[in-house]
C-alpha positions as CSV (number, residue, x, y, z in Angstrom):
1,X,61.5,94.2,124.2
2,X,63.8,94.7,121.3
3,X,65.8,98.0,120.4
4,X,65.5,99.6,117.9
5,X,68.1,98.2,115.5
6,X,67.3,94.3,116.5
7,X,63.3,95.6,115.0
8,X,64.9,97.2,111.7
9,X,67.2,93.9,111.1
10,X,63.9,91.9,111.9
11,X,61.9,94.0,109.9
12,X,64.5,93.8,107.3
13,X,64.3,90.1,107.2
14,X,60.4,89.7,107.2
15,X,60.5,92.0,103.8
16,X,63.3,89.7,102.0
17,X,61.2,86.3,103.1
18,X,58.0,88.1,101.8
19,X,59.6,89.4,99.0
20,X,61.3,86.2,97.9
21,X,60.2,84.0,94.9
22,X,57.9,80.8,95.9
23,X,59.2,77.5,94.8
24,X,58.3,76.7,91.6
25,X,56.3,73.7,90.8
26,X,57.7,71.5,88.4
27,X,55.7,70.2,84.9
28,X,56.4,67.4,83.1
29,X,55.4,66.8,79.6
30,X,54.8,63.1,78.4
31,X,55.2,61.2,75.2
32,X,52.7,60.4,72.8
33,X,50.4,57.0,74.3
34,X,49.7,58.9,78.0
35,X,50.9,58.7,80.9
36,X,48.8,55.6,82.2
37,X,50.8,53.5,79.1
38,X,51.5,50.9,81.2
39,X,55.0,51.4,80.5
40,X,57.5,54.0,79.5
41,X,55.4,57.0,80.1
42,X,53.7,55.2,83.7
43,X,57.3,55.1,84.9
44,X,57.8,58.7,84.6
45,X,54.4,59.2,86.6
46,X,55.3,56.8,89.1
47,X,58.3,58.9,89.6
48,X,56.2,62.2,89.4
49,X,54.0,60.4,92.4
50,X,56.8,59.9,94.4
51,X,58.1,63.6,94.4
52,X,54.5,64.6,95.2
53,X,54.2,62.0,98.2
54,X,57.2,63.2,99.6
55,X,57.1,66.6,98.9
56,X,53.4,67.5,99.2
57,X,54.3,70.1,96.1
58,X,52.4,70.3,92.8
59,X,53.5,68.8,89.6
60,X,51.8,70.4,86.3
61,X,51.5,67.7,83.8
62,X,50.3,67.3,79.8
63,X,50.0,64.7,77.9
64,X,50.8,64.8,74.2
65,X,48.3,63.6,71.3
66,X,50.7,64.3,68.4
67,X,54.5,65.1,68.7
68,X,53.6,68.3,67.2
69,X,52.1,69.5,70.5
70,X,55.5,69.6,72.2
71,X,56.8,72.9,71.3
72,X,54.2,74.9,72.7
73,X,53.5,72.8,75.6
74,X,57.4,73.0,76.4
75,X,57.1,76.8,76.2
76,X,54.4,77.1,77.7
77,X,55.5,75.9,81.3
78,X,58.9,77.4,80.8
79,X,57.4,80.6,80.4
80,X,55.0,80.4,83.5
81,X,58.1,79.9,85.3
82,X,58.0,76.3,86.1
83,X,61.3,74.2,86.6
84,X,62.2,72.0,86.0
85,X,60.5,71.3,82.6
86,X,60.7,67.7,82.2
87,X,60.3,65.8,78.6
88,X,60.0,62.7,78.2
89,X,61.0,60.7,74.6
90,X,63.3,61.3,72.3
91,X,61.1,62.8,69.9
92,X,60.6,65.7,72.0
93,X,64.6,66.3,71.8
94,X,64.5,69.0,68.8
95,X,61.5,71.1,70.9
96,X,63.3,70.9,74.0
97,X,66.5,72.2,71.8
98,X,64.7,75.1,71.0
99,X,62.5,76.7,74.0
100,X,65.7,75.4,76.4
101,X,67.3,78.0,74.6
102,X,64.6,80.5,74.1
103,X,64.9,80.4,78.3
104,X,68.3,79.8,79.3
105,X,67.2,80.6,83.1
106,X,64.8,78.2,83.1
107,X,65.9,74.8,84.3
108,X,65.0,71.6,81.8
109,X,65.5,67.9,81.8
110,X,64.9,65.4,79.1
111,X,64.4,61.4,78.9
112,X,66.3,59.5,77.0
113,X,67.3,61.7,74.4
114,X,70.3,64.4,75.0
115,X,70.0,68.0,74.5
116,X,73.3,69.9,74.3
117,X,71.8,72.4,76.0
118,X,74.0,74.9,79.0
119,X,70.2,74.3,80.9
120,X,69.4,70.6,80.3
121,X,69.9,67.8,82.2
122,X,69.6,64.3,79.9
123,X,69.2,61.0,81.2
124,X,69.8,58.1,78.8
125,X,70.4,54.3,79.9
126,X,72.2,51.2,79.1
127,X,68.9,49.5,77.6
128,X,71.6,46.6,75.8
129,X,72.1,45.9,79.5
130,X,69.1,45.4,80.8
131,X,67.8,43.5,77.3
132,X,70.8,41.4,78.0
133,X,69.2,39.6,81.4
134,X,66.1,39.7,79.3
135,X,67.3,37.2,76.5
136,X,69.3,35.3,79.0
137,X,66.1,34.6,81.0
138,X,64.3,34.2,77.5
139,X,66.2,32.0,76.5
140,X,66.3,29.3,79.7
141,X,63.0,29.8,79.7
142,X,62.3,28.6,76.6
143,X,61.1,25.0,75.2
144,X,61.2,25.7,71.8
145,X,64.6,27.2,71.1
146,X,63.0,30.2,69.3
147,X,62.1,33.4,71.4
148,X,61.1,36.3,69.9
149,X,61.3,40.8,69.9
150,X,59.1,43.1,69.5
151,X,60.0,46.7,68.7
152,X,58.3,49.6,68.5
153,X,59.9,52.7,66.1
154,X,62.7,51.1,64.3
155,X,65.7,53.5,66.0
156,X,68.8,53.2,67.4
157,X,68.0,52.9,71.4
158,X,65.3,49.9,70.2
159,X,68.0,48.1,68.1
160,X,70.2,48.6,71.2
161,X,67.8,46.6,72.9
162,X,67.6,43.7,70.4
163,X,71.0,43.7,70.2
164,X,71.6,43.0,74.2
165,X,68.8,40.7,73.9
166,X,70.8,38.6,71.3
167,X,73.9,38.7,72.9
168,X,72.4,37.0,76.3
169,X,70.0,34.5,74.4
170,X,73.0,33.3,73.0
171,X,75.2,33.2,75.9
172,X,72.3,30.9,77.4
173,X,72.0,28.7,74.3
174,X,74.0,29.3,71.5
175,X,71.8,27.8,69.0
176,X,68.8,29.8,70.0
177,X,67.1,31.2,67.5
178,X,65.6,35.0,67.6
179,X,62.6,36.4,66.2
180,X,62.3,40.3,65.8
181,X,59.9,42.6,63.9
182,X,60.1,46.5,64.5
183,X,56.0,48.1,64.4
184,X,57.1,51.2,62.4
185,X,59.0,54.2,61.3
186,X,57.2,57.1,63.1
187,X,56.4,57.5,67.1
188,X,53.2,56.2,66.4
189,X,54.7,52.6,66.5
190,X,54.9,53.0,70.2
191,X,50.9,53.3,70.3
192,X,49.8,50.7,68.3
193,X,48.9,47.3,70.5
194,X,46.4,46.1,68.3
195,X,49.8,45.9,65.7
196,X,51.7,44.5,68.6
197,X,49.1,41.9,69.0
198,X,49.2,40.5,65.9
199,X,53.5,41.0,65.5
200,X,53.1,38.5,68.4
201,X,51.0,36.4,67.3
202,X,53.0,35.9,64.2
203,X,55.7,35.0,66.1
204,X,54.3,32.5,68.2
205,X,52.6,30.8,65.1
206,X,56.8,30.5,63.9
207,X,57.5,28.6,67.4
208,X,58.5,31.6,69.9
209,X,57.8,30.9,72.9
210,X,58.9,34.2,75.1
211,X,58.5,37.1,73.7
212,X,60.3,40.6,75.0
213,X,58.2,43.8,74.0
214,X,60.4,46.7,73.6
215,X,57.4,48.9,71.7
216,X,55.8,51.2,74.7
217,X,52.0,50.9,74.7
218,X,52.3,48.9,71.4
219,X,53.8,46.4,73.9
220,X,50.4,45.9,75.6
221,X,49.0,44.3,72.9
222,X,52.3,41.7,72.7
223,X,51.5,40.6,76.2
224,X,48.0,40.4,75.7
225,X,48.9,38.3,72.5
226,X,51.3,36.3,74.8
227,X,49.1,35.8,77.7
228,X,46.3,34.1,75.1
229,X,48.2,31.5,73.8
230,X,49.3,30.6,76.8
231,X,53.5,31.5,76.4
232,X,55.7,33.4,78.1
233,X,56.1,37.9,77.8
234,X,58.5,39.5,79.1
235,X,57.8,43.4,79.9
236,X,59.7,46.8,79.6
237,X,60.1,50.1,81.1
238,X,57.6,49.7,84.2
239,X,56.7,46.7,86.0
240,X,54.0,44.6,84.1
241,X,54.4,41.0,85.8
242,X,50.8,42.0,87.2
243,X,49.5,42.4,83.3
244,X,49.1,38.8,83.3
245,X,50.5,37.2,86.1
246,X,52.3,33.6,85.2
247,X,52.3,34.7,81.9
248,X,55.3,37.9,82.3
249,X,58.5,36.1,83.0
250,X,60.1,39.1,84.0
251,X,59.8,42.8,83.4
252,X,63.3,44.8,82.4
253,X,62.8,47.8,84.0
254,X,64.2,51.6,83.1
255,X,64.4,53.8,85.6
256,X,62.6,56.7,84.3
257,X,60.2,56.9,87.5
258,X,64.4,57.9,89.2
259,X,65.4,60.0,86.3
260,X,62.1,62.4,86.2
261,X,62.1,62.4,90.6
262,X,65.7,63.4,90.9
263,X,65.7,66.0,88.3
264,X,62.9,67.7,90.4
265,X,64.8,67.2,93.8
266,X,67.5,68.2,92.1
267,X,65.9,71.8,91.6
268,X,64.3,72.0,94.9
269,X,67.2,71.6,96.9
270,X,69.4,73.7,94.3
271,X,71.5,70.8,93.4
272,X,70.3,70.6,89.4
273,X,73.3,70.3,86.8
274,X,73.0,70.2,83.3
275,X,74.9,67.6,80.8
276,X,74.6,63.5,80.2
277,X,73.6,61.1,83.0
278,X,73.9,57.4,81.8
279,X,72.3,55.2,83.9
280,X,73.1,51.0,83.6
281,X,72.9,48.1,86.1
282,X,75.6,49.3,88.0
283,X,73.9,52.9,89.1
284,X,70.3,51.4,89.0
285,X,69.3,52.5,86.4
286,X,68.2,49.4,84.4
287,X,66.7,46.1,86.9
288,X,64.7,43.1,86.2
289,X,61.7,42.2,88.3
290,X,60.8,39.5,90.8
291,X,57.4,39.7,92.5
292,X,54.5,37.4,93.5
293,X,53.4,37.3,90.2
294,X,56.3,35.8,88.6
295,X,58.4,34.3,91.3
296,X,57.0,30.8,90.2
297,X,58.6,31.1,86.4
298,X,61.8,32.0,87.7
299,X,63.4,28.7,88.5
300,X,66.8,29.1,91.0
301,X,69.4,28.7,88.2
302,X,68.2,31.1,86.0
303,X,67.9,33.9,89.2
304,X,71.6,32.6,90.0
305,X,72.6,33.3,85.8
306,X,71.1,36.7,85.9
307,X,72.3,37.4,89.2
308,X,75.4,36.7,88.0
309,X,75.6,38.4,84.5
310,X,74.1,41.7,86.6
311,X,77.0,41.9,88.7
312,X,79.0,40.9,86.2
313,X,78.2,43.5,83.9
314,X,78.0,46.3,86.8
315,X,82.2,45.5,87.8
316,X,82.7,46.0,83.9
317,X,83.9,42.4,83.3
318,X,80.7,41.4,81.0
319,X,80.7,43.5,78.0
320,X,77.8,44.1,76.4
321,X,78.0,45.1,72.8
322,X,76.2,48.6,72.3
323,X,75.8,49.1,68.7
324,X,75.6,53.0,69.3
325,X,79.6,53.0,70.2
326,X,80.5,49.8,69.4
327,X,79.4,49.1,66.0
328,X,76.9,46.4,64.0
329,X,75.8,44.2,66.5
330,X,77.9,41.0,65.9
331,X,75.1,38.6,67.2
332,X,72.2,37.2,64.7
């Protein structure tokens, strides 16, 4: 049916397919809280869920207990040839540093954190941006004049966010005032709700009536704390209007559930490359939330004002002050 040389060029062929590496799976190793947080470390599952949906393909996964688990769990995977190795927080930035170069073959991605790495890919985002719509929401929303902030560590990307979150309260009501408390010093402050609770709670008692978490799990507790007495939260990272519906006003998402999906596309379809991603409003990176559960609390002016101030800020003629290029933030 064939001559001969057609059957060696087939045979030739069946040998190189046979021969040829399977696709690796990727793994993904999450922050300290889990990855059912109900916020920053739930987006990157959500995005890990996708890729498995579409794909049908495995994902190996660990979830970290202490930061000090990250080195080894990084190298681990790297060195069962998985790829890409995906890390999520910035305090899993000086581990990733490390085995990324201990395997320079192996592809790696990190969340919100960069990694000068020839073999990493970093996705960081315009929080200020997204924490802007939050205060200007916040702020309309408000009856009392005083919202309030939650943090969780006390770093730069948080401050970044309380900063945004000034600068659109104000541009609401300039005589608003803002409350803000960080949890702590060390990753743990993202894991601490029963602190967030009463951070909250605090608040309120001085008069805040919305309150943003920008504290990870820690942040659970602040909408819990919200949702008692009866005032207004607004959420972060994933979508949490369903927490406590008619008591979320909105929820400011960050697109890691995009970040961690497309870095494993990315090295499916051989289109990974390394280097800085920055994701904002304009590329979708950063959105705010309207859903059944809080379409009520959203009254038509203040959708038209964020509206607005989104596409404002995505043509670049709305500045938001980012205090990690731009200075101090000017707004208090």
């Amino acid at each position: 049916m064939f001559s001969g040389a057609l059957r060696t060029l087939l045979s030739v062929a069946a040998a190189m397919l046979a021969s040829a590496p399977a696709l690796a799976d990727p793994a993904i190793v999450y922050s300290v809280g889990g990855k059912f947080d109900g916020s920053f470390n739930e987006s990157a599952y959500a995005g890990v869920t996708r890729f498995r949906d579409e794909t049908g393909s495995a994902v190996r996964e660990f979830e970290l207990q202490r930061d000090a688990q990250s080195l080894q769990a990084l190298r681990n995977f790297a060195g069962r040839g998985h790829a890409p190795v995906v890390a999520i927080g910035f305090n899993q930035a000086s581990s990733m540093a490390e085995v990324a170069t201990q395997f320079p073959n192996v592809q790696f991605a990190i969340v919100d954190m960069v990694v000068e790495t020839p073999n990493v890919a970093s996705y960081v985002f315009k929080e200020h941006e997204g924490a802007y719509i939050a205060g200007l929401l916040g702020a309309m929303a408000s009856e009392t004049g005083t919202i309030g902030f939650v943090g969780g560590m006390d770093i730069p990307i948080i401050r970044r966010f309380l900063c945004g979150y000034r600068q659109g309260a104000m541009a609401a009501d300039p005589d608003v005032s803002v409350l803000f408390r960080m949890t702590g010093d060390t990753p743990a402050a993202f894991a601490d709700p029963v602190r967030g609770a009463e951070l909250a709670r605090t608040q309120i008692r001085s008069g805040a009536d919305v309150i943003i978490q920008a504290a990870g799990g820690t942040g659970i507790g602040v909408l819990q704390a919200v949702a008692d007495a009866n005032v207004l939260g607004i959420g972060t990272d994933s979508n949490q209007n369903g927490l406590h519906p008619g008591n979320v006003l909105t929820s400011i998402r960050k697109r890691v559930d995009t970040a961690v999906y497309q870095s494993f596309m990315d090295v499916r379809n051989g289109t990974f490359e390394p280097g800085v991603k920055v994701l904002g409003l304009a590329d979708g990176g950063m959105d705010w939330v309207i859903d059944d559960n809080n379409r009520a609390l959203i009254t038509p002016e203040m959708k038209a004002a964020a509206d607005q101030a989104s596409e404002a800020i995505s043509a670049g003629t709305l500045k938001v002050h980012d205090i990690i290029t731009d200075g101090p933030c000017p707004f208090s």
